[in-house]
Structure formats: structure tokens, C-alpha cells
C-alpha positions in Angstrom: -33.1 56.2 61.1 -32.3 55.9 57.3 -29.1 53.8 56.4 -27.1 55.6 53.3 -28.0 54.4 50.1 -25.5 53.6 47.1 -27.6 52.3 44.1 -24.4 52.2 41.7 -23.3 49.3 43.8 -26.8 47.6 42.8 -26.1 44.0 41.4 -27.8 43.3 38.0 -31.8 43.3 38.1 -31.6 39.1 37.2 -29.9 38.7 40.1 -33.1 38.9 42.9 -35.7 39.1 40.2 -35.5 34.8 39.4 -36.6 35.4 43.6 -39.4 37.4 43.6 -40.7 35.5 40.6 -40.7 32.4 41.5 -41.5 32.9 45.2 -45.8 33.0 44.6 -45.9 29.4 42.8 -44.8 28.3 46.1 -47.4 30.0 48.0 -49.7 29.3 45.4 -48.5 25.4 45.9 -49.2 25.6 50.0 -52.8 27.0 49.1 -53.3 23.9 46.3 -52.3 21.4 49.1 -55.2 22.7 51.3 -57.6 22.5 48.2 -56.6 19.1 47.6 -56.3 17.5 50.9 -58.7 19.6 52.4 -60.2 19.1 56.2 -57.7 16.6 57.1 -54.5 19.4 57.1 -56.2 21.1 59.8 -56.9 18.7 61.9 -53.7 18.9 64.1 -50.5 21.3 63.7 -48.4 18.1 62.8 -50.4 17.0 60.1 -48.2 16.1 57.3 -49.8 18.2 54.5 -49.6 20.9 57.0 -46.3 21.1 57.7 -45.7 20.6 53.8 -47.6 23.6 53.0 -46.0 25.6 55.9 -42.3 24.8 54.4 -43.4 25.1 50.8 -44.6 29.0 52.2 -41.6 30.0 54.5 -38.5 28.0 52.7 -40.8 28.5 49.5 -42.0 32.0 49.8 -40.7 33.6 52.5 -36.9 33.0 52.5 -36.9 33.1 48.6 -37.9 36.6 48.7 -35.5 37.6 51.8 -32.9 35.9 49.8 -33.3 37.6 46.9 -33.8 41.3 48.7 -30.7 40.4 50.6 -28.2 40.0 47.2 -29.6 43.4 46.7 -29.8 45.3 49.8 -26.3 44.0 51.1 -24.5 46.3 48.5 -27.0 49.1 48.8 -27.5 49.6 52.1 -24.8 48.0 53.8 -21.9 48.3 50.6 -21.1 44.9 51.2 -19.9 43.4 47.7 -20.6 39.6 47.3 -18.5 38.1 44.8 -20.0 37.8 41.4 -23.7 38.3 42.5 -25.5 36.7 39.3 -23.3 33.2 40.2 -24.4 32.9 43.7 -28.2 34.0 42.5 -28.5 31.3 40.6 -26.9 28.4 42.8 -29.1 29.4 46.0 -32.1 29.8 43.3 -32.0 26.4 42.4 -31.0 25.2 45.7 -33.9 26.6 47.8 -36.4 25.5 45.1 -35.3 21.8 44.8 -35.0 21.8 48.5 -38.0 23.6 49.4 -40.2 21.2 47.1 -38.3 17.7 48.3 -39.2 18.9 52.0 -42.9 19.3 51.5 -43.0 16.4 49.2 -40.7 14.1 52.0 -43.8 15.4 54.3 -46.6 15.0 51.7 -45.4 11.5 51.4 -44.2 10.3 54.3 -40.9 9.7 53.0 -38.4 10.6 56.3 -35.1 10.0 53.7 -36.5 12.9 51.6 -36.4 15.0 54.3 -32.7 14.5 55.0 -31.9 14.9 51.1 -34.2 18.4 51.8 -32.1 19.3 54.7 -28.5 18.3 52.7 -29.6 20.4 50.2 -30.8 23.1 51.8 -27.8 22.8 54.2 -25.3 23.6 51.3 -27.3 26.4 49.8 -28.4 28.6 52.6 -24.4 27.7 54.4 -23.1 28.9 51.1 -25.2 32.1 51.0 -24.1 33.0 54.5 -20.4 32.5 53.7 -20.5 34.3 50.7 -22.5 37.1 52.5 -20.0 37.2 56.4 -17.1 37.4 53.6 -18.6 40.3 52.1 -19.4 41.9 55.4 -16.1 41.6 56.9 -14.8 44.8 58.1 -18.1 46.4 57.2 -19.0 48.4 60.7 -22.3 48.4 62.2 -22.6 52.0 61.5 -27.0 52.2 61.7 -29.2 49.9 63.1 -30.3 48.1 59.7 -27.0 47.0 58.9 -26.7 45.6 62.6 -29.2 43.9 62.1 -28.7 42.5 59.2 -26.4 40.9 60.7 -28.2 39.1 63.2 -31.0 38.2 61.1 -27.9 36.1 58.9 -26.8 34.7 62.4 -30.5 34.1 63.3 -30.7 32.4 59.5 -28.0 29.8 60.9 -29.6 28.9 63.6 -33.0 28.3 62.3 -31.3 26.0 59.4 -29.4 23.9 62.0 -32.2 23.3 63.7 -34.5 22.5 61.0 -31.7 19.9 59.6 -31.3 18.4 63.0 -35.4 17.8 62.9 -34.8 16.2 59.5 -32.2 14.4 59.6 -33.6 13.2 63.3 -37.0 12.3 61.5 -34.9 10.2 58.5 -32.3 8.7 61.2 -34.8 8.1 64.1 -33.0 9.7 66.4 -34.0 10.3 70.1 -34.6 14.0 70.1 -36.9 16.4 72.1 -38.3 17.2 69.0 -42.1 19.0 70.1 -39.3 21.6 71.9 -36.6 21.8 69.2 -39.9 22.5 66.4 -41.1 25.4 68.7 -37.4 26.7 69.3 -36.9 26.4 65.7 -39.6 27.9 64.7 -39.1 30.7 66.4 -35.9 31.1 65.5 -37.3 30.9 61.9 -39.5 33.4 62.6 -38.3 35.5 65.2 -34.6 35.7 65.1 -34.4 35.3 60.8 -37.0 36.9 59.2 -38.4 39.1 62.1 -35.1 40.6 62.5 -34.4 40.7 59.4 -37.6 42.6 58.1 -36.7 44.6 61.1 -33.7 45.4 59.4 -35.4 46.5 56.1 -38.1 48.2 57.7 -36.2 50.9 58.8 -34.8 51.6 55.2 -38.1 51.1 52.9 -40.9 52.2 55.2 -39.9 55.8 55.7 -38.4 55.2 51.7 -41.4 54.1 50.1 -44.3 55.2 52.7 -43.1 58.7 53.2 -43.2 58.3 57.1 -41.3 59.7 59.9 -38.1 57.6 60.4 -37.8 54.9 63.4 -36.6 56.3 66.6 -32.8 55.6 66.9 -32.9 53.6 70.5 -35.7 51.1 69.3 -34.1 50.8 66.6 -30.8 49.6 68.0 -32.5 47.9 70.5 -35.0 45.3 68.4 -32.8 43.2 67.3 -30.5 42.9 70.1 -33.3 42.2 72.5 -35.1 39.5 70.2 -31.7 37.6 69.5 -30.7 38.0 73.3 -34.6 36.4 74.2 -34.2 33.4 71.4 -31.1 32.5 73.0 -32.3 33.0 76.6 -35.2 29.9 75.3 -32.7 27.8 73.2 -30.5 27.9 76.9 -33.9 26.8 78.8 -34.6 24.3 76.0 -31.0 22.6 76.7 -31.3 22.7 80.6 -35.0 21.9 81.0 -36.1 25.1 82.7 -39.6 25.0 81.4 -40.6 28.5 82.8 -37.2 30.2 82.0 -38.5 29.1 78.4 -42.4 30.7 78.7 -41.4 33.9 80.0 -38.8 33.7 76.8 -41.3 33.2 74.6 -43.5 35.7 76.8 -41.4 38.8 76.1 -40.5 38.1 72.6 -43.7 38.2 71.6 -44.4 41.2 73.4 -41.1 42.9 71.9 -42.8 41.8 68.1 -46.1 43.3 69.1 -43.9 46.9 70.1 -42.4 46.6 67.2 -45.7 46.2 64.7 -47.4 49.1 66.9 -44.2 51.7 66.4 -45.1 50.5 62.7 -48.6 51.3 62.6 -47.7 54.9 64.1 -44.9 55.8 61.8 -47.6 54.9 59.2 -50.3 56.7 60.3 -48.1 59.9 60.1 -47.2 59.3 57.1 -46.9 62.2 54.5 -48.5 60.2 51.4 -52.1 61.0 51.8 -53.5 58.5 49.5 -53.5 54.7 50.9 -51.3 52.2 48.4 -50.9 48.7 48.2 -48.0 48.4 50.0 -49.0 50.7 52.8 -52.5 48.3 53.2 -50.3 45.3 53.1 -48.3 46.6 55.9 -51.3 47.5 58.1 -53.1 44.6 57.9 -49.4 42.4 58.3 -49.1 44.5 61.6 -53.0 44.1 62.7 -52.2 40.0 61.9 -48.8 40.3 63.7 -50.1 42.2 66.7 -53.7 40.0 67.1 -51.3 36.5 66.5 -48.6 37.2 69.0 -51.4 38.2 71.8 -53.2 35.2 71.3 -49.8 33.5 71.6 -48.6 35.0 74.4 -52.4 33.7 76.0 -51.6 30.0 75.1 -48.2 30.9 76.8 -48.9 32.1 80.0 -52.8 30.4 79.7 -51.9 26.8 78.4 -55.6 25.9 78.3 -56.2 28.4 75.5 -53.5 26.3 73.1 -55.3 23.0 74.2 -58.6 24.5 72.0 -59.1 23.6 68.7 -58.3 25.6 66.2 -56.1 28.0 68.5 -52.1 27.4 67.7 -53.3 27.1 64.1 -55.1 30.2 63.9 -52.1 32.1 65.6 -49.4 30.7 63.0 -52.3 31.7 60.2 -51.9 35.2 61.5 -48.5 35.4 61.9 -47.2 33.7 58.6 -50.3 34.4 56.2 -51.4 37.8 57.9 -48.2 39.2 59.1 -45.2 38.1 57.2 -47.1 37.3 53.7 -48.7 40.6 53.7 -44.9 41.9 54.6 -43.1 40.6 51.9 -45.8 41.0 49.5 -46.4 44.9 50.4 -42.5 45.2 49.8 -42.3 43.5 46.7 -44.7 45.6 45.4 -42.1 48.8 46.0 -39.0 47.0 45.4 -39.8 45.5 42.1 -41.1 48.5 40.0 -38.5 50.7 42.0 -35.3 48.3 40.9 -37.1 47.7 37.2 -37.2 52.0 36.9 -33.3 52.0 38.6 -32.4 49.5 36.0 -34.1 51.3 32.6 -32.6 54.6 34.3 -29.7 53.3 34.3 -29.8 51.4 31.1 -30.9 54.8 29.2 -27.8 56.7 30.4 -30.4 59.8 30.3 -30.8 60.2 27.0 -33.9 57.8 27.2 -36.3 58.3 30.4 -37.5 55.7 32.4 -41.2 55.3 33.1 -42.6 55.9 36.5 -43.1 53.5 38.6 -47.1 53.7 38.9 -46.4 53.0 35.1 -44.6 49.7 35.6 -47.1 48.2 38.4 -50.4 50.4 39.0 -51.5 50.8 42.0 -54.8 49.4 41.1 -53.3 46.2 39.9 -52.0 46.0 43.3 -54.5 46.9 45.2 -57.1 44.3 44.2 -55.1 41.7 44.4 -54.0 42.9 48.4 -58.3 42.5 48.5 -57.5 39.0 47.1 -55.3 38.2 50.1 -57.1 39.8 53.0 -59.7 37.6 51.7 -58.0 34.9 51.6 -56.3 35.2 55.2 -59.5 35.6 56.5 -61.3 32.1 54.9 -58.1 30.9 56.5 -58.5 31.6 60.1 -61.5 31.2 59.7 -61.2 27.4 58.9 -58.5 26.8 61.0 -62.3 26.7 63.2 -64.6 25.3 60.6 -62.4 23.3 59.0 -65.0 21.0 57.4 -66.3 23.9 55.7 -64.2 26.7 54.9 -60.5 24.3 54.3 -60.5 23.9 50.5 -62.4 27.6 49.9 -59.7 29.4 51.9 -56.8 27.3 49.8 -59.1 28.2 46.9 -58.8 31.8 47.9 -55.1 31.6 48.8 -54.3 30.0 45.2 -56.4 33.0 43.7 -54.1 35.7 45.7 -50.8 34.2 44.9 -50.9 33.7 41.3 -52.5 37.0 41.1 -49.3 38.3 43.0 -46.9 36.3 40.5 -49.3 38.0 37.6 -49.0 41.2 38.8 -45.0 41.0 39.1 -45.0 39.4 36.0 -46.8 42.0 34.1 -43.9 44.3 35.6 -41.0 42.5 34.4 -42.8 42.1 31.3 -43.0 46.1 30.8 -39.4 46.2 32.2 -38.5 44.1 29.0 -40.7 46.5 27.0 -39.3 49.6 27.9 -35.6 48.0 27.8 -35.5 46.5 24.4 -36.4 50.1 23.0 -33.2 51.7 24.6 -30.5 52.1 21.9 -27.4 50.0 22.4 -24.7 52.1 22.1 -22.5 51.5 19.3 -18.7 51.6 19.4 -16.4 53.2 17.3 -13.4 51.8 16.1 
């Protein structure tokens, strides 16, 4: 099911471009911070360079990107207008990088106050963001399942943020909080009820869109988001009470509801009319092989707590559900997004009497496509020394560092064409 497009509502091409751009360095940064430390991050899932280079990829990486797609897509897809666009691009820019970089360094460094300065600021940006975007979808009705659920990936957003500043701000105050159970719930409301839902949301617009597939069935559809929400708040209710099982089989069936959801994908792909593999089509079957391989092995340390107790097991999992799943994701849809908003843009710019180049002449497919070889690479030297840690640690952030500034290269090089093609429209001139 395909939401109704309206690209003359698009907000200038600055406004999620400073995202997309900037979003690699970060992931290129979490893959440094394994070169540098090395063995040591891996030793334990609360290692401090760990959890530095986990925040510097999903506050870094991944919510820079969904950030950036959503100034975009809530126009487009859902016709909901934010108020002066470029403004609010460039305040919740500069607040997710400063914040994004104090948290990993407040963890790099030990520093607890540098967390809460991270969480203030992160606070303020991201709360600002969601006002600006509930004001712009007031009265905006939940007509297809994307827009639906792009609104309970922005609830979901608010969650996860409150949670991860009441972890910070607990770490700089010392306060006495449950924290080992308010991580896992926020990280799964991070994951789950944020960007799962929200790439959810998108899915249903750009995968038939770009991938030439057969459109999501309707009920799924409808039914995704609603049942992953409902499931996140069913564990944040057993996290409150205690109910320690009410929270497993939570955890239980949303993982099972994500490994649905990555399977429907696979199948839509697969009959796909496009006959030709791409880079975005590779990065979204290897995100969903990830996805679908990281949630099982999830669901085993949930309903098998022995499994979680091995080394190497919960770090391999979030390996294949951040690196593999989401960073293939985001990375398979920035590679349609980009060239297809820098080709709307010239379009649009040449008023038809200039032509806009294809988009395989903005970003090749090649480019793409090696560098996708880059980071399957790389995702594998990383679970792979989330086992042999001794070994493999600084090759895989080698690796990693390799695939993400070849990402930001690649997108580069398209912007840079973009500019090109752009300064050889005509202005108009005006007559007196």
C-alpha cells in the first residue's frame, strides 16, 4: 500500500542533505574507536568505548539520517508542512551533532556530567523536532498505514529520548535506578518502537517506489506498528511492576513481529519487477538476512538465558541488528533518496527547458555497489570479532572506517554533480 505523493510540497534539497552528509563521519568515528581501542571494547556490552561507538552510530548515524528523511517525507507523503523547514534543519543539525559527540566522548572519558550536558542537549533538539513535527501533523488523518506510523515512530522517538536522558542524567546525578532494565527497555524502544517503526513506515512508500515490487499487504501493514508499540508498552508496564516474565514474552513476540516483518520484505523483493540486482536492493537483503538471523538469536537468549551468558552472544546480536540490519537499511535508502531528490531538485530548478540527468548519472550503480561489498565485509569482520576479539577487533573497525567514508564519498560525489548540473541552469532574468 503506496501513500500519495506530493513532491511540490518537497522542502529545499539543503534542508535533509546537511543529514545524509554528515551522518557517515559518525559511523566512520564508531569504526575509528574500535581501531583505536581495540580488544578491550568488546570485552563486555558496558564497556565504555562500546557504548560510545554505539551512540556515535544510532544518535550519530542512524537518527541523523531519519531526521533528515523525516523533514522531507512529512510534506511528501504525509502533506504535513513544518514551519520554515531550512530553520529547523539546521538547529536539530547542530543539535544532534554536538550532542551525539559529547555523549560518546562523556562515555569515552568517563566523564558522567558530559553525559547530562549530552542528554540536555539532545533533550532540546529532538523535543523541539517533535513539536515542530505533532504541530504540523495536527489534523492530518491517518489515511494509509505509513502516515500512521509515522506517527508512532515520533511517539516511539519520545520515549526512547526520555529514557536515554533519565540513564544520563541518573549516571551524572547517581541516582538509584534499575538501570540494566531501563538500558534494555530503552533500547528497544530505540530500536523497536523509533526507528523500527519508523523504517516500517517508509518501507511501504520506497520499497515498492524504488525496488519495483508488489506493494505491502494492507492488514500487515496497519497492523506492524500498532502491534510493536502495543508490545514495547506491554514491557515498559512489566519493567515498572517487576513482572519479569510479562517482560520476556514482550520482548519474545516483538522480535518475532520484526522477523515477520523482514521476511514479508524479502518476498516483496524477490518478486520484484527490476530484474537486475542494485545497491539498494543488496543492502536491503542483507539488512533483512542480519535482522532476521539477530532477532532469532535474541529471542534464544530470551527464552534460553544461558545462550546470552556466552561470550560474544548479545554483542554479536546488536552487530547484526544495528550494523547488518539498520545500517544496511539506511544506507540502501540513501542511496535512492539522494540521487532521486538531487534529479527532483535540477528538474525542478530547469523549469523544463533544461533536462535533468538520470539518476544512474548522479550516483552509478557501480559506485554503489562496491562500496555495499565494503560493508558486508565489514559487518562480517565485525561479528566475527565480537568472538575473536583479540584478533579480528581493530581489522573489523578498519573495515567499518573503509565502508563509511566510502558511503560519505559516494554521496558526496552526488551532491557534487548536483552542484554541477545546477550551476549550468540559466537563472532566469526579470524584466522590468
Amino acid at each position: 500500500m503506496q501513500a500519495l505523493l506530493s513532491f511540490d510540497k518537497a522542502p529545499p534539497f539543503a534542508a535533509p542533505l546537511r543529514f545524509f552528509l554528515t551522518a557517515p563521519l559518525f559511523a566512520m568515528a564508531a569504526s575509528l574507536v574500535l581501531v583505536i581501542i581495540g580488544p578491550e571494547m568488546l570485552a563486555s556490552r558496558w564497556s565504555p568505548a562500546l557504548l560510545a561507538a554505539t551512540h556515535l552510530v544510532t544518535v550519530g548515524f542512524m537518527m541523523q539520517v531519519m531526521l533528515g528523511a523525516l523533514i522531507q517525507i512529512l510534506p511528501v507523503v504525509a502533506g504535513a508542512n513544518l514551519v520554515r523547514p531550512l530553520t529547523v534543519a539546521r538547529w536539530l543539525h547542530a543539535g544532534l551533532s554536538v550532542g551525539a559527540v559529547l555523549l560518546a566522548a562523556g562515555f569515552l572519558a568517563g566523564r558522567p556530567g558530559w553525559l547530562g550536558i549530552a542528554a540536555v542537549i539532545l533533550a532540546l533538539a529532538i523535543g523541539g523536532f517533535l513539536v515542530a513535527a505533532t504541530r504540523a501533523l495536527v489534523g492530518v488523518p491517518s489515511t494509509s498505514p505509513t502516515i500512521r506510523g509515522l506517527k508512532l515512530a515520533l511517539a516511539g522517538l519520545g520515549v526512547a529520548v526520555t529514557l536515554g536522558c533519565v540513564i544520563a542524567l541518573a549516571l551524572a546525578h547517581g541516582w538509584a535506578l534499575p538501570l540494566v532494565a531501563l538500558t534494555d527497555l530503552h533500547a528497544g524502544w530505540a530500536l523497536g518502537g523509533w526507528a523500527g517503526v519508523l523504517l516500517a513506515a517508509m518501507a511501504y512508500v520506497v520499497v515498492p517506489m524504488f525496488q519495483l515490487t508488489p506493494g505491502y499487504p494492507a492488514r500487515p501493514s496497519w497492523a506492524f506498528p500498532i502491534i510493536l508499540v502495543g508490545l514495547l508498552l506491554a514491557w515498559s508496564l512489566a519493567v515498572a511492576i517487576g513482572a519479569e516474565i510479562l517482560a520476556q514474552a514482550a520482548q519474545l513476540a516483538a522480535a518475532i513481529a520484526g522477523i515477520a516483518f523482514s521476511a514479508l520484505t524479502m518476498r516483496l523483493q524477490s518478486q520484484r519487477r527490476r530484474a537486475r540486482p542494485d545497491a539498494t536492493y543488496r543492502n536491503w537483503q542483507f539488512g533483512a538476512a542480519c535482522a532476521i538471523v539477530g532477532l532469532a538469536m535474541w529471542s534464544t537468549a530470551t527464552v534460553f538465558p544461558v545462550f546470552g551468558n556466552l561470550p560474544g552472544w548479545t554483542l554479536s546480536f546488536g552487530v547484526l541488528l544495528i550494523a547488518g540490519g539498520f545500517v544496511s537499511f539506511i544506507s540502501g535508502m540513501l542511496y535512492k533518496i539522494v540521487p532521486f531528490l538531487a534529479w527532483l531538485h535540477l528538474q525542478n530548478l530547469g523549469e523544463g527547458a533544461v533536462v535533468a540527468p538520470p539518476m544512474n548519472r548522479i550516483l552509478a550503480d557501480v559506485e554503489m555497489s562496491r562500496q555495499v561489498r565494503a560493508h558486508v565485509a565489514a559487518v562480517g569482520a565485525l561479528f566475527a570479532a565480537c568472538w575473536q576479539p583479540e584478533w579480528l577487533a581493530r581489522p573489523a573497525g578498519a573495515l567499518g572506517a573503509v565502508a563509511s567514508a566510502w558511503l560519505f564519498f559516494n554521496l558526496a560525489r552526488a551532491f557534487a554533480r548536483y552542484r554541477r548540473h545546477a550551476a549550468g541552469v540559466p537563472v532566469p532574468v526579470s524584466t522590468p
